[in-house]
Each structure stands twice: as C-alpha cells, then as structure tokens.
C-alpha positions in Angstrom: 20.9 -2.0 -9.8 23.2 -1.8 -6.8 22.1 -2.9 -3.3 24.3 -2.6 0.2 22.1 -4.8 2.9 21.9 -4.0 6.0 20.4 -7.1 7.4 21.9 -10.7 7.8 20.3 -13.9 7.2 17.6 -13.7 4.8 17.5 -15.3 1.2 18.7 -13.5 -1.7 15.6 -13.7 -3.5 13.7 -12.9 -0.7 16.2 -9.4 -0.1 15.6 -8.7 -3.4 12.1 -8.9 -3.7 11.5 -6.9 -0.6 13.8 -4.0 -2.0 12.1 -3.9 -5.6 9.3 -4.2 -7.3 10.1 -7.7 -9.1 8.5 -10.8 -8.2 10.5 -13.6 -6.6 9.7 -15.9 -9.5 11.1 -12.8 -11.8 14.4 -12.9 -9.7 14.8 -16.8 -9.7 14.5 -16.0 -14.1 17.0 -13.2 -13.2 19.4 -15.3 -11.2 19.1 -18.5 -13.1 20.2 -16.9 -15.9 24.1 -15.9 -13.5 22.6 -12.3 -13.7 22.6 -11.6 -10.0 26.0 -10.8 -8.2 26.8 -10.9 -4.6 30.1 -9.1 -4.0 31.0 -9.2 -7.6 30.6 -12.9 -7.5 27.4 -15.1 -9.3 25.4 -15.8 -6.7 21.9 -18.3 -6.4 19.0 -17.0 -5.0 19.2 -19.5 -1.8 22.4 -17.6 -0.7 22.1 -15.6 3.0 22.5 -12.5 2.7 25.0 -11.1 5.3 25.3 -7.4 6.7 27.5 -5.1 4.1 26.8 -7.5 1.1 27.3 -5.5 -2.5 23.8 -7.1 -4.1 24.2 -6.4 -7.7 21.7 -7.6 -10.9 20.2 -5.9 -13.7 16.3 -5.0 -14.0 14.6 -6.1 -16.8 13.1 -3.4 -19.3 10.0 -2.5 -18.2 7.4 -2.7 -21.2 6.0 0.5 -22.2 2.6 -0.9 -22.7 2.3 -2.3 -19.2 -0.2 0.8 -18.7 -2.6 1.5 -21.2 -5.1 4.1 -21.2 -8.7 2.6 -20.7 -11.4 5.0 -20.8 -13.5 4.5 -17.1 -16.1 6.4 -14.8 -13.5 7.5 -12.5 -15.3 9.1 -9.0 -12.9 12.4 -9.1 -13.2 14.3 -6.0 -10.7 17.0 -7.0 -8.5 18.0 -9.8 -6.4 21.1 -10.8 -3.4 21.3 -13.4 -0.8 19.8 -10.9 -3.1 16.4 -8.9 -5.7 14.7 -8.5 -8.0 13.1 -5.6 -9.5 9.9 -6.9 -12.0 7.9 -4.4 -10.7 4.0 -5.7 -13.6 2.1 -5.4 -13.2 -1.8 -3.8 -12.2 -4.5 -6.1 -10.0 -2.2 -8.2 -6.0 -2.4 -8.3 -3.6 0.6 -8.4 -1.4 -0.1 -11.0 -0.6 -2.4 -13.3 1.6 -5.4 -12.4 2.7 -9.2 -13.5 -1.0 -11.0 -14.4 -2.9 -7.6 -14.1 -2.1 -4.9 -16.8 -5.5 -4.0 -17.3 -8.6 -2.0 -15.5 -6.4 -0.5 -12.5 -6.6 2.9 -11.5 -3.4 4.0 -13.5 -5.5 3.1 -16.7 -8.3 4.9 -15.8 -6.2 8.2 -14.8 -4.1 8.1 -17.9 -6.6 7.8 -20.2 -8.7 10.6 -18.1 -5.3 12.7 -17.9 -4.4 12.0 -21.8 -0.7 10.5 -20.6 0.1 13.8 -18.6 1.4 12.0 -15.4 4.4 12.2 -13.2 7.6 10.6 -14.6 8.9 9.6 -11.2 7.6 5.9 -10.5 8.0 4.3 -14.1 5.7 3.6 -16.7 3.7 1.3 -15.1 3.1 3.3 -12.5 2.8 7.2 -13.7 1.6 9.3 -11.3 1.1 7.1 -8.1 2.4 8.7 -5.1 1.0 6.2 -2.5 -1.2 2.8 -2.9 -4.0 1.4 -0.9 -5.0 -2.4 -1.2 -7.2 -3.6 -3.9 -9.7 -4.3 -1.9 -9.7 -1.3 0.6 -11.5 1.7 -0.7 -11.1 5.6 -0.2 -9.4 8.5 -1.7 -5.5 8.6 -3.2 -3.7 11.8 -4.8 -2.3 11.7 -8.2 0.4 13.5 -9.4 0.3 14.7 -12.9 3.9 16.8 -13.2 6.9 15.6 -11.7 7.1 18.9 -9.3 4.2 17.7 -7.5 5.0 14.2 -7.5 8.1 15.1 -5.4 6.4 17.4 -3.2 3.4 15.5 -2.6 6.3 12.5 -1.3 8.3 14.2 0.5 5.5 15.0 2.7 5.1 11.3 2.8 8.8 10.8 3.7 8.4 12.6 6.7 4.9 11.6 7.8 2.6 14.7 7.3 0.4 13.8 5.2 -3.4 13.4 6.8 -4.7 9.8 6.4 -7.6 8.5 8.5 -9.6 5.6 7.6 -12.6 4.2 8.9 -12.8 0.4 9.5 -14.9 -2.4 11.1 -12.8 -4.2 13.7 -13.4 -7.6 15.7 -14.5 -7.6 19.3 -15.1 -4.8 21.9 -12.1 -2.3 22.8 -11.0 -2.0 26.1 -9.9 1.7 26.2 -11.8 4.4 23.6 -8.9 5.4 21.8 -5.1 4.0 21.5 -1.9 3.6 19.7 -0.2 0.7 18.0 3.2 1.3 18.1 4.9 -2.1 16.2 7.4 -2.4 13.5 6.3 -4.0 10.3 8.2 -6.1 7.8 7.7 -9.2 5.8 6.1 -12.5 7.7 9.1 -14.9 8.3 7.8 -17.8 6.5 4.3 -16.1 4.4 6.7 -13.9 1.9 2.8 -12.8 0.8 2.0 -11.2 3.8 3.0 -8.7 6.6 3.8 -9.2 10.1 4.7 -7.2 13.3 8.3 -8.7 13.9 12.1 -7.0 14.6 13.9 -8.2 11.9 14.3 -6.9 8.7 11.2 -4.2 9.8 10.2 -0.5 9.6 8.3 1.6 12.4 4.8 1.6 12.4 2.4 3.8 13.9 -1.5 3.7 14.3 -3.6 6.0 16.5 -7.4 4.8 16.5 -10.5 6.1 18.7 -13.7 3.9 18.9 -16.4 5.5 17.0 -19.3 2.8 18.2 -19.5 -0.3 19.6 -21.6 -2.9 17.3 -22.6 -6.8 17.9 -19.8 -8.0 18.3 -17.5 -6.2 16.7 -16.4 -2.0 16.8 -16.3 1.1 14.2 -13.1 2.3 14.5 -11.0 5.8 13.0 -7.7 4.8 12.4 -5.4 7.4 11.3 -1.6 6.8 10.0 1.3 8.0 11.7 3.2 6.1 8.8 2.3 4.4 6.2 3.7 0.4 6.0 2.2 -2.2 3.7 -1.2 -3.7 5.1 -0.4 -1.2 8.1 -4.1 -1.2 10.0 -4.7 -4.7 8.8 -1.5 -6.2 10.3 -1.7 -3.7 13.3 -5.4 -4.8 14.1 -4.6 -8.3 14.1 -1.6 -7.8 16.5 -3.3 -6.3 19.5 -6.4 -9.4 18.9 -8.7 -6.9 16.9 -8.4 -8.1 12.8 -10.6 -5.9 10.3 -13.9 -7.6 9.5 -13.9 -9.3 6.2 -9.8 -9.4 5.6 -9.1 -12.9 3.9 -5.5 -12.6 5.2 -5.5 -11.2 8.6 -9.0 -11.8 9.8 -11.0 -14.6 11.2 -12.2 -17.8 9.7 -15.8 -16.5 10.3 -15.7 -13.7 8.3 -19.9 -13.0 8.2 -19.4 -14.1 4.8 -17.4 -11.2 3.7 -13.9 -11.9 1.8 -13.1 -8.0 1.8 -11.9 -6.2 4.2 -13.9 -3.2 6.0 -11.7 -0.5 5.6 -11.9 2.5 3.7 -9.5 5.7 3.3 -11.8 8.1 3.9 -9.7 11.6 5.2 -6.7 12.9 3.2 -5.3 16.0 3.7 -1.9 17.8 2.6 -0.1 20.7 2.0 -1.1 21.6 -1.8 2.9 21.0 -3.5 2.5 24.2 -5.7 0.7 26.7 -4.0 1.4 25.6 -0.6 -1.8 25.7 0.9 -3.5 22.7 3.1 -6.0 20.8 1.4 -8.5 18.1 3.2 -10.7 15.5 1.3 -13.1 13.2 2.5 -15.8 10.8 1.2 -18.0 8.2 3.0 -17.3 4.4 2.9 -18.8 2.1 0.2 -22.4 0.4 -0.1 -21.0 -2.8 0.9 -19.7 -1.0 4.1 -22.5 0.9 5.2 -24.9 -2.7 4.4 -22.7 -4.2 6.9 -22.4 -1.7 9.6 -26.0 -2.0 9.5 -26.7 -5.6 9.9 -24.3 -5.1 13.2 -26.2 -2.5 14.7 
C-alpha cells in the first residue's frame, strides 16, 4: 500500500494507523520486520512524517475466517434484495477486529444473509457501509450487492444521508437549538480517542435542538452534518456538554452508567437502486428510556 502524507510531524506508526485499519502494535510487527518504507528507504516507526513523504508497506493477508456466520436474533427493521436496516442493539460491535472475531453484527448479518454481502470493505467487514460505537445503539444499512454498497456511500461521501440521534447530555443548554462546527482528528497524546484540534483533522458538523430539559442534565436531537469517529461524543464534550454515561468523554460521575446515552434513532436515504427516499426510525433502548425516567 502506497501513501503520500499530507501532514508533517506526526509518527509513522501513528500516520499509518490513522490511514488504515491496522493496529499500531500490528505496524510496529510490520515495521520491525524492515517492511515499512519511507521514500523508498526502511524506515522505523518513531520517524516524523514530513509533508510529500512516499509511505510505503505491505498489508498483511487478511484471514478469511475473521467473519464467521453466527446464527443471532437480529432486530431487522427493513430488508429487500439490495439492503438492509438493522437496529444494533448496545454492547454489540460492528465487525470483527484484532481480539473480537466473534458475536458482532457482521456475524449475525452473514449468517442471516447466507454470505450474500457487499465485496467492497473486505472480508471482515462485508457489507458495512457506516459504523456506530459498540456501545451506542440505533439503526445502520447494510449492503448486500456491491451496486448498493457504492451508492448507499457515495451519498455518505457527500453528506446526504439522514442521521439523527437522540442522546442524554450534561447540564442545561443555553440556546434551544445550535451547531457545533469543529474539526475532528486523533487526540495528540490519547491515540485511543478523538479530539476537536487543527492538525491532522477533518470537518465536523453537528446541528442539535433541546428536546427537554431534565435534573440536571438535557434530551437532546442531534443530527449529522458529517459523520467523524465519536462525532456527538467529542462534539458534546467540546462546547462543556459530554453524553451521560460515556466512559471516554463524559464525567467522572457518570450516575453509575459506563455507556453512553446515545442512540441512532433516524436514518433516511435515497434507496441506491430504485432511487426513491427511504426514512427509518426506532425508539432508544430499555436502558435509555429507565434513565430518562429517573431524571425526570
């Protein structure tokens, strides 16, 4: 794999990791072994990258029994011969990766689907278009053929999909309704997490309106202008607001809660076959609506 960087000063590793879906400690293996190149030179992981850099290694094979179909009582909310809408309950990962190759969504839909899944994002990932967190909850669409996969993201690419989530936020809101307009890209020292920062970052977009003021805290409808990692989370947590229950971005005093509030609970697009517009909803979790009770 070829990369031309576009940024200066950050680690190799780090450049890397950002730009693919291997782990750093994958990487380090990879460049250990005088497998990663920086301007047709062998290069060590703790090299600064500098703007224009030629960044050249070879991915490992991905194993073709990363995703396994595993039969599972998947909440379907739609389904025709090109997608499907999937509400992904809390707790449950995507897709398979490093130390988790079992019970994630992908296992579920290829065993529901019988292996009849887009080609696009690799065999540990057939058929996922878009993610949400493990622990958020709410609808995704699934592409089972490759012509929906790319029209399903290009209307990601440029934004048009309808995504609005609903989300318990810290503290009382000022104005009823707002933007966050912040660019997102990885925390300068916590490679783990996100942060709103300028460097090495993407733009980031959240409109949200107050739905109802609680004890101490607000039910908010956030809904995506784009769509970065951790996007609400991080965004909340800029403007003094962090999502109720988030063990990365929220408070210390979490009311006991080590998942975050926030469920996917509007998607709507233009149908990548027969072109018409499509909208899905579904209401938030138990866990959610036990919450937003004991704050009213």
């Amino acid at each position: 794999m070829t990369i031309i960087s576009d940024c200066d000063g950050i680690r190799l590793d780090a450049f890397i990791t950002e730009r693919t879906d291997l782990s750093r400690s994958l990487v380090k293996n990879i460049a250990d072994s005088g497998n990663v190149f920086v301007n047709g030179k062998v290069a060590k992981c703790s090299y600064k990258i500098k703007s224009g850099d030629i960044v050249e290694f070879e991915e490992p094979e991905i194993r073709k029994l990363d995703a396994i179909p595993q039969e599972m009582d998947l909440d379907i909310v739609y389904e025709d011969e090109h997608l499907i809408v999937v509400n992904k309950p809390q707790g449950m990962v995507v897709h398979p990766a490093p130390g988790n190759f079992e019970d994630t969504l992908v296992n579920g839909i290829l065993a529901h689907c019988h292996g009849n899944l887009s080609t696009i994002n690799s065999v540990q990932r057939p058929g996922i278009v878009h993610r949400i967190d493990k622990d958020t909850s709410g609808l995704l669409v699934v592409a089972k053929n490759d012509v929906a996969h790319n029209g399903l993201a290009e209307q990601f690419k440029v934004h048009s999909i309808n995504r609005v989530y609903t989300c318990i936020a810290k503290g009382h809101f000022k104005e009823t309704n707002g933007t966050v307009d912040a660019p997102i890209g990885r925390h300068p020292v916590d490679r783990k997490k996100m942060a709103v920062t300028a460097k090495n970052s993407k733009n980031a977009v959240t409109h949200f309106q107050v739905v109802e003021e609680l004890n101490g805290y607000t039910l908010l409808k956030c809904k995506l202008e784009t769509g970065r990692t951790h996007q609400i989370r991080v965004h909340m947590a800029y403007i003094g607001h962090p999502l109720l229950g988030d063990p990365v971005y929220g408070m210390k005093n979490n009311l006991g809660l080590n998942v975050q509030m926030l469920h996917a609970g509007l998607l709507g697009f233009i149908h990548p076959v027969t072109g018409e517009y499509i909208e899905f909803s579904s209401p938030p979790p138990e866990l959610f609506n036990i919450t937003l009770e004991k704050l009213r």
